[in-house]
N, C-alpha and C positions, 0 to 999 in steps of 0.2 A: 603534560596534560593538565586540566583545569581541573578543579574541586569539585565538579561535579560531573567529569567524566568525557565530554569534548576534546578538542585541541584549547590548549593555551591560547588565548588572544592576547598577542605582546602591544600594550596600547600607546606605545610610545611608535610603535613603528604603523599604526595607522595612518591612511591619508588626510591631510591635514582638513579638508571638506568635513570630519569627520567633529570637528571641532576644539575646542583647547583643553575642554574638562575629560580626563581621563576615563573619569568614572560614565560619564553620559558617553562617551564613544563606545566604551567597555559594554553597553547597556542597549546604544542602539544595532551594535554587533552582533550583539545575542539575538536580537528580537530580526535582524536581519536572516541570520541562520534559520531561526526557528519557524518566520514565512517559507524558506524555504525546504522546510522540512515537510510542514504542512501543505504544500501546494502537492509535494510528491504521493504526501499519504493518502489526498482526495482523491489525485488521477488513480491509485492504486483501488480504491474503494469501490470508483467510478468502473474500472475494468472488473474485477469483481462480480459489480450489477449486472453488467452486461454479460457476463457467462454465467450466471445464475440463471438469465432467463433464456439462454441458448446451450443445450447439453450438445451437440455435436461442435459449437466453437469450441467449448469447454474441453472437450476429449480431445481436438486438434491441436489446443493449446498444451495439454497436459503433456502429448507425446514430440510435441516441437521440442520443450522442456528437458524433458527425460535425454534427449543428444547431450544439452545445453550441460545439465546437471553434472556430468563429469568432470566440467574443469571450471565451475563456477559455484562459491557458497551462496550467490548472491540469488542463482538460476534457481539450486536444493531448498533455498526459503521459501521460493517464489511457488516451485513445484509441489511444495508440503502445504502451502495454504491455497492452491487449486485443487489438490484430494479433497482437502478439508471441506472446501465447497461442494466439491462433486458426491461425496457423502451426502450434506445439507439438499440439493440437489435431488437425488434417486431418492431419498425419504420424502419427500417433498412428493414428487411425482407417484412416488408407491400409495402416498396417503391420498392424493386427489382420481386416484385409478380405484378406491373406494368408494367413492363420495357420487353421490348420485349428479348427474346433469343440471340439473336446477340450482342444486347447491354452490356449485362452481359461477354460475348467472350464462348458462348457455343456453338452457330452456324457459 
């Protein structure tokens, strides 16, 4: 593993497209990981939104989850930060069940 927690990237054994300078191959390899870390973090944010503003996907998704979560850590994260939401969620909906009509812009 790498010094800062990764996989090793062994830069000798990169493809040579990658270019001759070890250190800029080394460099463009990280930054390649890291778009693609980032692409996954947005879909994840993006799904998120979208069950924030829909409580029965949200409950559908939780208990698809919950099969899921027995043989997967990956299912357990996923299911732990859709509660999480689903808290955010019923507070949400409990404080606008307050809130007079107007105030929401329905009146």
């Amino acid at each position: 593993q790498g010094e800062h927690g990764g996989a090793a990237v062994d830069v000798f054994s990169l493809p040579r497209r990658m270019g001759a300078n070890p250190l800029m191959a080394y460099k463009k390899a990280m930054k390649q990981k890291e778009i693609k870390r980032n692409k996954k973090q947005s879909t994840e944010r993006k799904e998120a939104r979208e069950f924030l503003s829909d409580p029965a996907a949200l409950g559908a998704e939780i208990s698809r989850l919950e099969e899921e979560a027995r043989h997967s850590a990956e299912a357990r994260g996923k299911l732990s930060a859709l509660r999480a939401h689903q808290v955010v969620l019923n507070k949400r909906l409990a404080a606008d069940e307050k809130r007079e009509p107007k105030e929401l812009g329905y009146a």
